[in-house]
VMD Tcl script that draws the C-alpha trace (Angstrom):
set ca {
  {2.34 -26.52 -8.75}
  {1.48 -29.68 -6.84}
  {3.84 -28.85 -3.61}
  {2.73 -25.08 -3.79}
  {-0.85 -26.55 -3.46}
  {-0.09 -28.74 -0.57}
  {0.75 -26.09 1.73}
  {-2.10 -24.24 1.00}
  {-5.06 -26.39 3.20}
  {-6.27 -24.39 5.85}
  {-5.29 -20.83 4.15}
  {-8.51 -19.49 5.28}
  {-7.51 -16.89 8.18}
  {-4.01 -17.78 8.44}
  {-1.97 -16.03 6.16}
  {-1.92 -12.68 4.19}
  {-4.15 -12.80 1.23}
  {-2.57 -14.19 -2.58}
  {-4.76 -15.36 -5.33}
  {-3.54 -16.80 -8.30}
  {-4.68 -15.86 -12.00}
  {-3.72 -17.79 -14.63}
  {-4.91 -18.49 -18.59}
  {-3.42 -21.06 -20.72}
  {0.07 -20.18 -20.13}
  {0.87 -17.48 -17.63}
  {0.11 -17.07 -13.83}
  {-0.07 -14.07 -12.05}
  {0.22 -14.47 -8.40}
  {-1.31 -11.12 -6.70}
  {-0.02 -10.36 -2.42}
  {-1.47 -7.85 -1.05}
  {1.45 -6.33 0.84}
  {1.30 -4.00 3.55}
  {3.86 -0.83 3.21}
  {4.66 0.00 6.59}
  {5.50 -3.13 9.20}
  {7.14 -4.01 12.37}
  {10.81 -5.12 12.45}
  {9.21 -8.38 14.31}
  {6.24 -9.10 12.05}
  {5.93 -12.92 10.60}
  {4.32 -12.54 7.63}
  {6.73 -14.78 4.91}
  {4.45 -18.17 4.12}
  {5.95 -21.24 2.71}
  {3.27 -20.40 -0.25}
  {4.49 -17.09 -0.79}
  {8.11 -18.66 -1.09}
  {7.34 -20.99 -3.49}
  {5.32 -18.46 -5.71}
  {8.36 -16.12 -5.09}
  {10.52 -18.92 -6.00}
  {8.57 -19.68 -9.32}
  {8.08 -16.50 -10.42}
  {10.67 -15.20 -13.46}
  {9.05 -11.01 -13.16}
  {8.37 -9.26 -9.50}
  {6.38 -6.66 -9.60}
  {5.34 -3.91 -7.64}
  {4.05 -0.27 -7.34}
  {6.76 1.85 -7.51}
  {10.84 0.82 -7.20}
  {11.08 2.47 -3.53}
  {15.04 1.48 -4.13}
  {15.40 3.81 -6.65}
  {13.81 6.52 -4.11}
  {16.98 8.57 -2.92}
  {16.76 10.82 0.16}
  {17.92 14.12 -2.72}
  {15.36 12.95 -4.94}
  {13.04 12.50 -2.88}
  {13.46 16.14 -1.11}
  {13.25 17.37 -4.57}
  {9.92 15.62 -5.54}
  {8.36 17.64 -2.23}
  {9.83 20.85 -2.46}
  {8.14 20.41 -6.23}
  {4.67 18.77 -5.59}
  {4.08 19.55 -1.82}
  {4.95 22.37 -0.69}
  {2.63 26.17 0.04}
  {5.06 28.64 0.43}
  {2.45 31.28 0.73}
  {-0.17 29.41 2.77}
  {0.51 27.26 6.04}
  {-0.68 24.06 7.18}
  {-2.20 25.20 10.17}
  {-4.44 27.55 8.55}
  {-6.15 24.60 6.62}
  {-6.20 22.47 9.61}
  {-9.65 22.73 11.63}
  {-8.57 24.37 15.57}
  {-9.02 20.61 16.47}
  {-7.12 18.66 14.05}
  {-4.55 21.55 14.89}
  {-4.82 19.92 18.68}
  {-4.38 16.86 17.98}
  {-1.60 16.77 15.29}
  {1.01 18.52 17.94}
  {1.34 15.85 20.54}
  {1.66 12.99 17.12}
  {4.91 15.54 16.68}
  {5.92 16.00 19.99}
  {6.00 11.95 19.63}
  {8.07 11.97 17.03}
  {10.25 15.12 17.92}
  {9.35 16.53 14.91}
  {8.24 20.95 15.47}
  {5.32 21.90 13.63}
  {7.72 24.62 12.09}
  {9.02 21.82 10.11}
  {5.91 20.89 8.40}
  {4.16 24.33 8.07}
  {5.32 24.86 4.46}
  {3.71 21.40 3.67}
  {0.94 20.80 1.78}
  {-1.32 18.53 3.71}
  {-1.26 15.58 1.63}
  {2.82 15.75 2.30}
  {2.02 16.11 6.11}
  {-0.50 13.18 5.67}
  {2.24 11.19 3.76}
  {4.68 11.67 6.77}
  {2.66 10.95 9.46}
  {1.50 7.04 7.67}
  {5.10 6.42 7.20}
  {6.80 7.67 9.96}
  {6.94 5.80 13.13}
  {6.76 9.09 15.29}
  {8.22 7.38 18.23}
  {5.47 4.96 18.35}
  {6.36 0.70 18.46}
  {4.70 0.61 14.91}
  {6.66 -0.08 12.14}
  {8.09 1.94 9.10}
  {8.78 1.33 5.66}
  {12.41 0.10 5.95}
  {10.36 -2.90 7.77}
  {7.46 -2.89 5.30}
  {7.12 -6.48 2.68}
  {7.38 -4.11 -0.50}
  {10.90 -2.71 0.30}
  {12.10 -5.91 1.58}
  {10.77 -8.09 -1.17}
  {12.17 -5.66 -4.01}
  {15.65 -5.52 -1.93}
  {15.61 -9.99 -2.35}
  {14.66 -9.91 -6.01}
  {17.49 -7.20 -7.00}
  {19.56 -9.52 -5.15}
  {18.54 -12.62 -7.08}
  {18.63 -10.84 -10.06}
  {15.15 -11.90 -10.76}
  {13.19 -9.41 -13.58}
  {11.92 -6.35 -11.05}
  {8.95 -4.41 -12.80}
  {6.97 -1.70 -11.25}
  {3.43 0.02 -12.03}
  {4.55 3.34 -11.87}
  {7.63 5.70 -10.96}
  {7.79 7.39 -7.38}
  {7.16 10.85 -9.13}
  {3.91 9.33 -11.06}
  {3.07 8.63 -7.00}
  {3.90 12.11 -5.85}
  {1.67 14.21 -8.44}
  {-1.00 11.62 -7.75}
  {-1.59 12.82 -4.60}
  {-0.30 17.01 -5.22}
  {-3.84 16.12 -7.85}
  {-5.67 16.07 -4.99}
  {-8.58 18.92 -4.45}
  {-7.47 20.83 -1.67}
  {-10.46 20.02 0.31}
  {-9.50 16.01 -0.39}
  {-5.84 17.03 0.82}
  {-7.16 18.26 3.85}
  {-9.59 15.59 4.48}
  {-6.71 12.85 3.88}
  {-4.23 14.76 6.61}
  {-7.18 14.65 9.05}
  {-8.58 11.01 8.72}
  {-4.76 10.35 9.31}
  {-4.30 12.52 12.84}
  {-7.60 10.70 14.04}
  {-6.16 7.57 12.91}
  {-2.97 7.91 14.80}
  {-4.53 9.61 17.42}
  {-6.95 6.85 18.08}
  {-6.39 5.09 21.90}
  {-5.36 1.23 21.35}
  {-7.76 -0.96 21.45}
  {-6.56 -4.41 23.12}
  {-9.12 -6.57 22.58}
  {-9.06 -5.57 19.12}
  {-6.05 -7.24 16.05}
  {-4.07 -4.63 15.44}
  {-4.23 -3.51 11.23}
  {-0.94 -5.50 10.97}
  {-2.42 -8.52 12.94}
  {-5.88 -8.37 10.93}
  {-3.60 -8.08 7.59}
  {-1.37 -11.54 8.86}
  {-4.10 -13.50 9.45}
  {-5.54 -12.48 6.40}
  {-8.85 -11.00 7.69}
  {-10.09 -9.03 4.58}
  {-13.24 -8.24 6.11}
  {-11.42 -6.25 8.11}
  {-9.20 -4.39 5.16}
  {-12.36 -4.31 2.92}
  {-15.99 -3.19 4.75}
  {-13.90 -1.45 7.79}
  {-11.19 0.01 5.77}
  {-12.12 0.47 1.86}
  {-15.56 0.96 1.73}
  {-15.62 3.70 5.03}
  {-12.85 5.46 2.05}
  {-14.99 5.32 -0.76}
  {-18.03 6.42 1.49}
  {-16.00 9.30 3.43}
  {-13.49 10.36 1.13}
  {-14.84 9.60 -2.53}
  {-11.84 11.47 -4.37}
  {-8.99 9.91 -2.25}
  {-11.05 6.53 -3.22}
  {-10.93 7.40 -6.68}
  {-7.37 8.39 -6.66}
  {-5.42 5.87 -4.25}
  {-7.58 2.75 -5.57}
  {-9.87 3.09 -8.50}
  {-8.35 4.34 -11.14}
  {-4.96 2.98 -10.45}
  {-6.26 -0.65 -9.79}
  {-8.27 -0.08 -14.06}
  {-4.19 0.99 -14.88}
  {-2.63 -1.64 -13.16}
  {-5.38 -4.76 -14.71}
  {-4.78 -3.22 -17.97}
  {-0.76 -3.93 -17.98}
  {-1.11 -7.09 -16.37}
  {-3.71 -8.31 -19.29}
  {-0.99 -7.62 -21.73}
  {1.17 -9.79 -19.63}
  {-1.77 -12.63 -19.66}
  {-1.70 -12.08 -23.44}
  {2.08 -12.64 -23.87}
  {4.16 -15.19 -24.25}
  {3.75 -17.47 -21.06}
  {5.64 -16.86 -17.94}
  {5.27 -16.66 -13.86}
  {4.18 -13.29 -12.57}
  {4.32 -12.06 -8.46}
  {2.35 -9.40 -7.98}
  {3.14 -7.48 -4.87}
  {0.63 -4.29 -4.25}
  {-0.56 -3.17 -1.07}
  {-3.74 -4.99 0.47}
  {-6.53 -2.70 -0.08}
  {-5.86 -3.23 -3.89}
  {-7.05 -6.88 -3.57}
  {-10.54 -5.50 -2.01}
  {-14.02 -5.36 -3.73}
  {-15.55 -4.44 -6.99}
  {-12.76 -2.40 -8.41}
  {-10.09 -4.80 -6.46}
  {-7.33 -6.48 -8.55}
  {-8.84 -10.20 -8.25}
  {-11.95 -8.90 -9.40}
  {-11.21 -7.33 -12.16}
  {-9.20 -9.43 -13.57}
  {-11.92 -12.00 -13.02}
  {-14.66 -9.89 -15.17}
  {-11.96 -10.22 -17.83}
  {-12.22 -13.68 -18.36}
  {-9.02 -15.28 -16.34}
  {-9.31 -17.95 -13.63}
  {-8.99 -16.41 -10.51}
  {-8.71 -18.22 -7.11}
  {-7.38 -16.82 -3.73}
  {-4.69 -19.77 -2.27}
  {-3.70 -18.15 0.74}
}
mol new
graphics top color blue
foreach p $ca { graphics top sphere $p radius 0.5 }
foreach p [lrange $ca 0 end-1] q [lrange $ca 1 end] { graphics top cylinder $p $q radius 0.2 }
display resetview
């Protein structure tokens, strides 16, 4: 614990957020992760390593390893697709308008995606790189860190199963489906700003004011059900399995969850915190 705390001086801004909870006997490290990065992004720490290094259990959402392309095609054709309705019915004339040049980007026809329901379209277009130089899953820390601990043949845990993922959002009102498709097109629609970090430059250096007031709370002001659904009530499951953990037999926990988990009053280090456990962010 000493040499993990010497690298940590000057954490403030540098790195991408980690706190570390802890009681008596257990720690829980919690790294906010982000799902979808470039091949060329820096983000490994020599405090993440040794937390990695310490830890006996890796956690993380869902085991995207176990995700198989057959499986996978399954899970949509079950959860998200309309055969009697298509997408560009729901879609406002100018969401319509701007979601065809994203898939001209990407050389993917709208034909493909008309049988969608729009929280599958939605999915596609925030993993997909669509021709853009942004990154994709393959590159993203969750896939890449489960992919290592497998390897090491270190204990690999997850919150919840791909399919508990997929009928999470095929729950959503259809009004919240469409709403979540259409923050998305003006998302990736959006001209680049160059004065401004990029998400996946704000989320290395650790700027959580930028992944908490300018990304969470516009999402629980704008889109209260998509709040409810991607954060809320999952971050209540997720502090519930990782107090039994606290109250087991002792043992080194890394938490790795994606970033906007970590943020505010219903964020992981929070809540955790209103339970009683010592909670400090190290990085």
């Amino acid at each position: 614990m000493a040499l993990l705390l010497s690298l940590l001086p000057g954490w403030a801004g540098a790195a991408p957020a980690m706190w570390l909870v802890r009681d008596a006997d257990t720690e829980i490290y919690l790294f906010g992760t982000m799902h979808v990065l470039s091949p060329a992004a820096a983000w490994r720490t020599p405090a993440y390593e040794a937390a990695y290094e310490r830890a006996q259990t890796v956690w993380f959402e869902a085991d995207l390893t176990t995700a198989d392309p057959p499986a996978l095609t399954d899970l949509v054709a079950r959860y998200g697709v309309d055969p009697e309705r298509s997408l560009s019915t729901k879609l406002a004339n100018h969401e319509l308008r701007a979601l065809k040049p994203l898939l001209e980007r990407g050389r993917v026809p709208l034909a493909r995606i008309e049988h969608m329901r729009p929280w599958a379209a939605a999915l596609m277009l925030s993993t997909r790189s669509l021709g853009q130089a942004g990154g994709t899953v393959e590159d993203g820390a969750d896939l890449a860190v489960t992919r290592q601990a497998k390897q090491a043949a270190k204990t690999v845990r997850a919150f919840e199963t791909v399919e508990d993922q997929i009928r999470m959002f095929a729950g959503l009102s259809e009004p919240g489906e469409v709403q979540y498709l259409a923050d998305v097109i003006r998302e990736r629609s959006a001209p680049v700003r160059r004065r401004e970090p990029s998400l996946e430059q704000a989320w290395i250096a650790g700027d959580m004011t930028r992944l908490g007031p300018g990304l969470v709370e516009g999402m629980r002001q704008a889109s209260p059900e998509f709040y409810d659904m991607l954060l809320r009530r999952r971050n209540l499951a997720w502090a519930e399995t990782l107090e039994r953990e606290m109250a087991a037999p002792g043992g080194v926990h890394l938490v790795n969850v994606g970033a906007l988990h970590m943020v505010g009053d219903d964020g992981l280090p929070t809540l955790l915190a209103a339970r009683g456990y010592e909670v400090r962010r190290i990085q």
